[in-house]
C-alpha positions as CSV (number, residue, x, y, z in Angstrom):
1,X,5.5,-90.8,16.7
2,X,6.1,-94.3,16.6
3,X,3.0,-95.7,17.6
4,X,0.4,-93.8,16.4
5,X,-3.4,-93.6,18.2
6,X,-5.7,-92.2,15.4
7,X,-9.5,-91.5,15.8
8,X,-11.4,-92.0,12.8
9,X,-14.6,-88.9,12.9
10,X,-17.6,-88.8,10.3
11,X,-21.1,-88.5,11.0
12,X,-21.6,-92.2,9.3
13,X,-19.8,-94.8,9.0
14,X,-20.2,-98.5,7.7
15,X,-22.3,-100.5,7.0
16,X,-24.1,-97.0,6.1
17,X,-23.2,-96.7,2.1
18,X,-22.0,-93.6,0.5
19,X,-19.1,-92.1,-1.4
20,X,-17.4,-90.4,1.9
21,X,-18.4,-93.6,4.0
22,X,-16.5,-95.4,1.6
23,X,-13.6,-93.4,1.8
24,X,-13.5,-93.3,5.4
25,X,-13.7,-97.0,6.0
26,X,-10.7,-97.3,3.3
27,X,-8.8,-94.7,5.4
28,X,-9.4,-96.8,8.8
29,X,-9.2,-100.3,7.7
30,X,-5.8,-99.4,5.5
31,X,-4.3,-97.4,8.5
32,X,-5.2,-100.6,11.0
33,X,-3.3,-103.2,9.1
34,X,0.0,-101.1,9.4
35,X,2.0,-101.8,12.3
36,X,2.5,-99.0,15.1
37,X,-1.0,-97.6,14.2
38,X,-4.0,-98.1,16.2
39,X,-7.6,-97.1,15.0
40,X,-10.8,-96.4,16.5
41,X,-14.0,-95.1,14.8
42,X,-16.5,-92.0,15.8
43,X,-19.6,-91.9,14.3
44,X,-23.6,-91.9,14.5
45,X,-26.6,-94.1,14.7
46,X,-28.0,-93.3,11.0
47,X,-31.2,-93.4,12.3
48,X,-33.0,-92.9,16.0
49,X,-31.2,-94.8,18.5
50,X,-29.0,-95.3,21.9
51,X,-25.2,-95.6,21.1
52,X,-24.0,-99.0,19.9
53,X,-20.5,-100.1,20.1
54,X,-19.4,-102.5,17.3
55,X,-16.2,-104.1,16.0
56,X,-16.4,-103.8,12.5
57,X,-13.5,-105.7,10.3
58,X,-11.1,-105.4,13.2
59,X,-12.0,-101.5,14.1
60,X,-13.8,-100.7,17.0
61,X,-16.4,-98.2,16.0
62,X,-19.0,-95.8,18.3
63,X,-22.0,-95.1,17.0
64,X,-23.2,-92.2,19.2
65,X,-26.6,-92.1,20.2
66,X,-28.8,-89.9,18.0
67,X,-32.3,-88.9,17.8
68,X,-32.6,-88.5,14.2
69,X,-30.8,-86.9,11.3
70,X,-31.6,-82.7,10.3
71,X,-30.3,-81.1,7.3
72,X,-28.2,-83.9,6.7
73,X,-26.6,-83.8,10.1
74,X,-27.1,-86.5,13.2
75,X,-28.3,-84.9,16.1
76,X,-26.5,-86.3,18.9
77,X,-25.4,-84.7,22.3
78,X,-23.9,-88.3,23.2
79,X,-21.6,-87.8,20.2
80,X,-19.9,-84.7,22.0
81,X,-19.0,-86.6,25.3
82,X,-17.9,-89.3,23.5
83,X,-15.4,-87.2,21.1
84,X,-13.9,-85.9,24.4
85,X,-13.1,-89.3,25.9
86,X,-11.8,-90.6,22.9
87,X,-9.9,-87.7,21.5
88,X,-8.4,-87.6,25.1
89,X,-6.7,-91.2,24.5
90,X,-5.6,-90.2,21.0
91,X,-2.4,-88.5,19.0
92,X,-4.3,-87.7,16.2
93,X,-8.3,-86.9,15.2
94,X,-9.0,-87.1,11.9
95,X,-12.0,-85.3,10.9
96,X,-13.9,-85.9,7.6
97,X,-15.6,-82.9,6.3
98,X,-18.7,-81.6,6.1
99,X,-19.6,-82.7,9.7
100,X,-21.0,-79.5,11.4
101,X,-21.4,-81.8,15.2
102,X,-17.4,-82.9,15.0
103,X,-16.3,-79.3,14.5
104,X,-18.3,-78.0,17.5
105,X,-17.2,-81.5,19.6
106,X,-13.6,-80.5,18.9
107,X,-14.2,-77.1,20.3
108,X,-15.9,-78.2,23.5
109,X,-13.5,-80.9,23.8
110,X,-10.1,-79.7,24.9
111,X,-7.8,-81.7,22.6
112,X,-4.2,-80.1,22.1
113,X,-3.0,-83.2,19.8
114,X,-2.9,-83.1,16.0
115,X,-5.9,-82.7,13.6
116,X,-6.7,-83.4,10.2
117,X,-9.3,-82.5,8.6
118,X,-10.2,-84.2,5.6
119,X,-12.4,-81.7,2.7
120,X,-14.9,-84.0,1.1
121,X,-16.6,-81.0,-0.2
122,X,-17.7,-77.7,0.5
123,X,-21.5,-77.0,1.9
124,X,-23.3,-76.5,-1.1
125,X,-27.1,-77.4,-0.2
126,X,-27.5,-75.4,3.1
127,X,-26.2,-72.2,2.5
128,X,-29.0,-71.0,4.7
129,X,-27.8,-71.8,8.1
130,X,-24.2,-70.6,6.9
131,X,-23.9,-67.3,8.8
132,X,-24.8,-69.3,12.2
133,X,-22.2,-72.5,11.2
134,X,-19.6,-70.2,9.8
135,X,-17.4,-69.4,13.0
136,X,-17.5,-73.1,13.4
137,X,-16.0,-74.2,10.7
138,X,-13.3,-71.4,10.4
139,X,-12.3,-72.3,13.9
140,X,-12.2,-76.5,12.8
141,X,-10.0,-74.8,9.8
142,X,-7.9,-72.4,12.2
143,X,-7.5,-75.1,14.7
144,X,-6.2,-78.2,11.6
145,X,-2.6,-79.1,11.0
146,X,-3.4,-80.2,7.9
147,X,-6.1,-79.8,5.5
148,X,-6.6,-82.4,3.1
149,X,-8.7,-82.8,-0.3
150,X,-8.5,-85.3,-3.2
151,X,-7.6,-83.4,-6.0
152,X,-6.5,-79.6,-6.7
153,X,-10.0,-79.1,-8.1
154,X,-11.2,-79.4,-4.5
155,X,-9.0,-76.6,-3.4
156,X,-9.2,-74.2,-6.3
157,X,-13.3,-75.1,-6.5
158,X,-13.8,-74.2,-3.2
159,X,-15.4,-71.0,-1.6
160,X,-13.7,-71.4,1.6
161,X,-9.9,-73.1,0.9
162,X,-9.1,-70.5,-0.5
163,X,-7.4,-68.5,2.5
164,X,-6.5,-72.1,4.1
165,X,-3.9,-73.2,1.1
166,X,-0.8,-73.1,2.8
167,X,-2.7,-76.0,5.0
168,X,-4.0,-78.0,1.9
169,X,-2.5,-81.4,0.8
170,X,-3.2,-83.7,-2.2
171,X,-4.0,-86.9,-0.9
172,X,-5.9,-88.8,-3.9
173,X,-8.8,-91.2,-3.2
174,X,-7.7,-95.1,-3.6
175,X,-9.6,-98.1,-5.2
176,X,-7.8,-101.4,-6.4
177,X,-7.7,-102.0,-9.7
178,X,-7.5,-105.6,-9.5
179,X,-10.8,-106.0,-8.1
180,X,-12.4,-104.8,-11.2
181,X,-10.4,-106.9,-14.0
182,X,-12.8,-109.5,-14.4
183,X,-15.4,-110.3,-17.3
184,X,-18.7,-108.9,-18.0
185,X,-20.4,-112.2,-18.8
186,X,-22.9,-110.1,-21.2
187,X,-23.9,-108.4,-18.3
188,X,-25.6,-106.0,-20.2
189,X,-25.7,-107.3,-23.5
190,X,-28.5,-110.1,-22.6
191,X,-30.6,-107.5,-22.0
192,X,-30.0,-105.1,-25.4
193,X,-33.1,-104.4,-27.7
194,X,-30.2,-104.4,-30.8
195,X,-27.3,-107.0,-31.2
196,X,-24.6,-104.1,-32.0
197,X,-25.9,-101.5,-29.8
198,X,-23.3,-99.3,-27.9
199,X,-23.8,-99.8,-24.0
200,X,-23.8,-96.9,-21.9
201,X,-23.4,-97.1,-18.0
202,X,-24.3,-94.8,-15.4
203,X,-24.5,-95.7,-11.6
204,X,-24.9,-93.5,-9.2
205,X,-28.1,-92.1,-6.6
206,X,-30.9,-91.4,-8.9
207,X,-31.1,-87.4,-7.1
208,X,-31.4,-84.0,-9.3
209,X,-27.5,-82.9,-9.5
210,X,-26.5,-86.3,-10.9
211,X,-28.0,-84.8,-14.4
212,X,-29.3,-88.5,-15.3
213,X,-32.1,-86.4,-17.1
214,X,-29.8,-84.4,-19.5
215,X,-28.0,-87.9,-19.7
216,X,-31.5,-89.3,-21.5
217,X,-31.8,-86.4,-23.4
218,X,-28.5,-86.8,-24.6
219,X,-29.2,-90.2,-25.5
220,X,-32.1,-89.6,-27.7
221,X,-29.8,-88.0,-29.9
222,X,-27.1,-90.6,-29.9
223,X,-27.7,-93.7,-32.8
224,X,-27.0,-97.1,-31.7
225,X,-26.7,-96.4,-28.2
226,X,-28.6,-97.7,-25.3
227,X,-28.1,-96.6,-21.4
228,X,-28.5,-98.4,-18.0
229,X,-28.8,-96.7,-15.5
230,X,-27.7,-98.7,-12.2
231,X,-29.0,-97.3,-8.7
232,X,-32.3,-96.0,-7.2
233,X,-33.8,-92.6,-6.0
234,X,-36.4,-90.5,-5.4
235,X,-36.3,-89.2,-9.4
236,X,-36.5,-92.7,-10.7
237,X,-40.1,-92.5,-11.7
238,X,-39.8,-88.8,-13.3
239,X,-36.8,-90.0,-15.2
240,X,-38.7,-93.3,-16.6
241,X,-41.3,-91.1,-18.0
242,X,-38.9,-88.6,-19.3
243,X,-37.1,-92.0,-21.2
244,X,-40.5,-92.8,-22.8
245,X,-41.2,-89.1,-23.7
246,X,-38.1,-88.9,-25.1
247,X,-38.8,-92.1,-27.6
248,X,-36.4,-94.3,-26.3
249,X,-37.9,-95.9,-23.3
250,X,-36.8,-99.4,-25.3
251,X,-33.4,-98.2,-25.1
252,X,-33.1,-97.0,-21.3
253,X,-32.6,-100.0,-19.1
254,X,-33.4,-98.9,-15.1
255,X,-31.1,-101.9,-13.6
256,X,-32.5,-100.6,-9.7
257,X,-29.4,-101.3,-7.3
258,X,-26.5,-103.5,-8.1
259,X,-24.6,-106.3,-5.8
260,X,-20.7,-105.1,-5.8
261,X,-20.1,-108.3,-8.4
262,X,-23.2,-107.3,-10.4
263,X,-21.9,-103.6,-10.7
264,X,-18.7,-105.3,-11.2
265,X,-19.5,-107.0,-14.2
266,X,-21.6,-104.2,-15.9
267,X,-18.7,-102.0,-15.8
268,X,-16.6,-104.9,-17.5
269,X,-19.5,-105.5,-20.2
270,X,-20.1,-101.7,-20.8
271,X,-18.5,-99.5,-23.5
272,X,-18.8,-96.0,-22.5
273,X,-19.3,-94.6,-18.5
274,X,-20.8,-91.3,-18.3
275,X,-21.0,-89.3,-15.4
276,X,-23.1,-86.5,-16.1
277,X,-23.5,-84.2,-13.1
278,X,-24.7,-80.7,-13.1
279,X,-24.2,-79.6,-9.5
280,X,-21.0,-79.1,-7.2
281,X,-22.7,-81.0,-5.3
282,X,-20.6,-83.9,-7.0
283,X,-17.4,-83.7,-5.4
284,X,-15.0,-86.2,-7.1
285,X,-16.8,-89.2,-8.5
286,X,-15.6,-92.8,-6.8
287,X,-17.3,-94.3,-9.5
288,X,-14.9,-92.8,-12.1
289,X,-12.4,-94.4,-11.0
290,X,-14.3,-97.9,-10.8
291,X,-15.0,-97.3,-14.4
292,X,-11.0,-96.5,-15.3
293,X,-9.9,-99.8,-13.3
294,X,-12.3,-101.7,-16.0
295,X,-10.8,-99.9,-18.9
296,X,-13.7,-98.0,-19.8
297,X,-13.4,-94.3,-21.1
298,X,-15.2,-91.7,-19.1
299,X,-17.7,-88.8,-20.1
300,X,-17.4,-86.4,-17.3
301,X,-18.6,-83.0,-16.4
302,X,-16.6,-79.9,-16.2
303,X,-17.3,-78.8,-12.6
304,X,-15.6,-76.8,-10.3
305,X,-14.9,-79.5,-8.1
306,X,-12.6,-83.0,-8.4
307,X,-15.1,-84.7,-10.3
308,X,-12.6,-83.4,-14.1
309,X,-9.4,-84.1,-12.0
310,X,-10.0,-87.8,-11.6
311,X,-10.8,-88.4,-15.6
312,X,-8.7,-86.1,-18.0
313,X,-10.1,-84.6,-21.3
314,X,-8.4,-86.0,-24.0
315,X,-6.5,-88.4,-21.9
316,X,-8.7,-90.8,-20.4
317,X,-12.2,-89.5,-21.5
318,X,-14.0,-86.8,-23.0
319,X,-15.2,-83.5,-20.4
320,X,-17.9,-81.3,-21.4
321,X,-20.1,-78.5,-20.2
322,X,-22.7,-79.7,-17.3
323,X,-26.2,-79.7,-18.2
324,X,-25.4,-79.5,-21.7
325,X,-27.4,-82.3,-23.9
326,X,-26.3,-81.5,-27.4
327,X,-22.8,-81.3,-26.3
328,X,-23.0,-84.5,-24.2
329,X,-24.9,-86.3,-27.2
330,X,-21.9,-85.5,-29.3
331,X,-19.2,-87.0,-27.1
332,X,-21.1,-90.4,-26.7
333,X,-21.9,-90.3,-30.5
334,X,-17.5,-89.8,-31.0
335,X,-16.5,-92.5,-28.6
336,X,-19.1,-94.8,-29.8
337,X,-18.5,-94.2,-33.3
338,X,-14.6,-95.4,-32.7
339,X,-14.0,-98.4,-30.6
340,X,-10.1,-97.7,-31.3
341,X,-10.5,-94.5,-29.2
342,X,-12.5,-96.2,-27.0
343,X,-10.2,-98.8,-26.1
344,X,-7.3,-96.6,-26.1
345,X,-8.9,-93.9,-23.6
346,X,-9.8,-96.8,-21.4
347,X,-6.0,-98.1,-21.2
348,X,-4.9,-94.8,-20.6
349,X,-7.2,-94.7,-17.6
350,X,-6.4,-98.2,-15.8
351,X,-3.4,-96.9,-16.0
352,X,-3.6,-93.7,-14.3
353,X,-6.0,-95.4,-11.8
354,X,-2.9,-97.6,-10.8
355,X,-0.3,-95.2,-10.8
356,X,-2.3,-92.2,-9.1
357,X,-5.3,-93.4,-7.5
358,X,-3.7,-96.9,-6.0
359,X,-5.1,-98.0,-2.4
360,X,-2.0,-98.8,-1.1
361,X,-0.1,-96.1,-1.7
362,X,-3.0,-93.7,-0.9
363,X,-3.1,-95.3,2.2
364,X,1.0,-94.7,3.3
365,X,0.9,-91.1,2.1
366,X,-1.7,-90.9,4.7
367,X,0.2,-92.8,7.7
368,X,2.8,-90.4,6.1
369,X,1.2,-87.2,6.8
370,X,-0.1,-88.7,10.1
371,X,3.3,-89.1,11.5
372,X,4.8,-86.2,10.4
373,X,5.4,-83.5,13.5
C-alpha cells in the first residue's frame, strides 16, 4: 500500500484519560504525521449523548452517540452504522481491545480489508457475561491479520492468546524520554515530615487491584521512608484511615490528581516508584515507564501480565510477589538503604526506556506492520 487509510477503533478516546486512551491517541497522532498515512478516529460519547464530530490535534474523530456506559462498555447502536461507513472508506481497521461493540460492528459490517486488533488485556472483571461474548470475540480473533500486545507477558498471561500465537506481534508501548528529564524543584521534599526521608511515589487510580493498601502496609515497616500517593478514587478515604491505623498517617502524603508538569516533577524529585498491583487487571503499567525515563528504579509486581516485562528484576528494579507486604517492605527498605543501587537501577532503566520503549520507533514498527500485505 502506498497510501494507507487507517481507522482508529476504541470505545474512548481523548480528551477521555486512561492508560489504553493514551495509547491509542499515540498510535493515531504518530501514524498521522507520516506521509502516505491518513487517520480517522471511532469512538464514543463517554457519557449520554448524540454523536459529535471533532478534529482533535489534526485527527478527525467520531464520537458515536451513546446512551450511557454498562459494564464498562458504551452502549451505542449509532456506533455500528458508523463503523460500516467508515470501515468501507478504509484499508485497514485497527481495533483496540477489550471493546465488545467494535467486535460485533465488524461482524455486521461487511469489511474484507485488513484488521488489527490491538490486546490491551484480557477480560478479567466480567467473566460473567463470557459464555454470551465469547463467539464474538473468537470471531474478532479468527477474522484479525494481526494480533498485537505490548509485551510477551501479554501473550503468555493470557487465557485466550494462547491458540491465536501464530497471529501475535510484539509491538512495545512508546513514551519520550525527553519529556521527563527535567528537575524536581523539591517537589516532594517541601512537603517531608523528616529532612533525609526516602520518597516514595505511587500514581495511579486510587481502585482495589492497584494494591495501594498493601503498599501502606509495606510502608509501615520501612524506616525513613515516606509515600505519596498521586491520583484519586473511590478507595481514597479507606486508604487514609488505613495510613493512620497503620501509624504513619504523618508519613503518607495523598497528593489528589496531578497536572502532567506537576506529576512530571514528582517523578524527577522522587527516589523509589512502586507499582504495587495485585490484580491482572493491571496490564502493563504506562507509568513504569514514566518513572524509568526519570531515572528512577521500579518496585513492580510479579503478575501474569506485562506489568514485570516493562521493569526487569535485578536490571532496572526489584519484582516481588503481589499482595505481599513483608516482601514488598523489604525491597523498599534495600533500595532505600543504597542510593548507589538506586541510581544505578534507574540508569539502567532510562536506558532501556529509550532503546525499547521509544515513541518514534514504536510508532514505524506500527506503520510497518500496517503496510505489510
Amino acid at each position: 500500500m502506498n497510501n494507507i487509510r487507517v481507522l482508529e477503533v476504541n470505545k474512548a478516546y481523548f480528551p477521555h484519560i486512561g492508560g489504553i486512551e493514551t495509547v491509542v491517541r499515540q498510535y493515531t497522532e504518530g501514524l498521522g504525521r507520516l506521509p502516505g498515512v491518513s487517520v480517522k478516529v471511532l469512538a464514543c460519547r463517554s457519557g449520554a449523548g448524540r454523536t459529535l464530530r471533532r478534529r482533535v490535534n489534526g485527527i478527525d474523530v467520531t464520537f458515536a452517540g451513546s446512551i450511557g456506559t454498562y459494564l464498562s462498555c458504551p452502549v451505542s447502536l449509532p456506533f455500528i452504522g458508523y463503523f460500516r461507513k467508515m470501515a468501507a472508506k478504509s484499508d485497514v481497521v485497527h481495533i483496540h481491545f477489550p471493546f465488545p461493540l467494535a467486535d460485533i460492528a465488524l461482524l455486521l459490517s461487511g469489511f474484507r480489508g485488513k484488521v488489527i486488533v490491538s490486546w490491551h488485556s484480557d477480560i478479567i472483571s466480567q467473566k460473567r457475561l463470557m459464555p454470551l461474548y465469547r463467539p464474538f470475540m473468537r470471531y474478532l480473533l479468527d477474522r484479525a491479520d494481526c494480533i498485537l500486545a505490548a509485551t510477551e507477558g501479554h501473550i503468555s498471561g493470557s487465557d485466550v492468546l494462547g491458540r491465536y500465537r501464530h497471529k501475535c506481534r510484539i509491538l512495545p508501548y512508546g513514551i519520550r524520554a525527553e519529556q521527563f528529564s527535567g528537575s524536581g524543584d523539591d517537589f516532594l521534599t517541601e512537603k517531608c515530615s523528616g529532612k533525609d526521608s526516602v520518597k516514595l511515589l505511587f500514581t495511579g487510580r486510587l481502585v482495589y487491584y492497584k494494591g495501594i493498601d498493601v503498599l501502606i502496609r509495606a510502608a509501615a515497616k520501612t524506616d525513613g521512608c515516606e509515600l505519596f500517593i498521586a491520583g484519586d478514587g473511590i478507595l481514597r478515604e479507606e486508604l487514609e484511615d488505613l495510613a493512620v491505623r497503620c501509624g504513619i498517617g504523618s508519613r503518607v502524603h495523598f497528593l489528589g490528581t496531578l497536572t502532567d508538569d506537576e506529576l512530571r516533577r514528582a517523578y524527577a524529585d522522587c527516589d523509589i516508584f512502586v507499582l504495587p498491583s495485585v490484580k491482572r487487571s493491571e496490564a502493563f503499567g504506562l507509568v513504569q515507564l514514566e518513572a524509568m525515563a526519570s531515572g528512577k528504579p521500579v518496585i513492580n509486581t510479579r503478575l501474569r501480565s506485562g506489568v514485570p516485562c516493562v521493569s526487569l528484576h535485578g536490571k532496572t528494579g526489584i519484582t516481588v510477589r503481589p499482595g505481599d507486604a513483608d516482601m514488598l517492605a523489604a525491597a523498599i527498605n534495600r533500595l532505600a538503604s543504597d542510593s548507589r543501587l538506586r541510581q544505578e537501577l534507574g540508569r539502567r532503566g532510562r536506558e532501556r526506556v529509550m532503546e525499547v520503549f521509544d515513541e518514534e520507533k514504536t510508532i514505524q514498527k506500527l506503520r510497518d506492520m500496517i503496510s505489510e500485505q
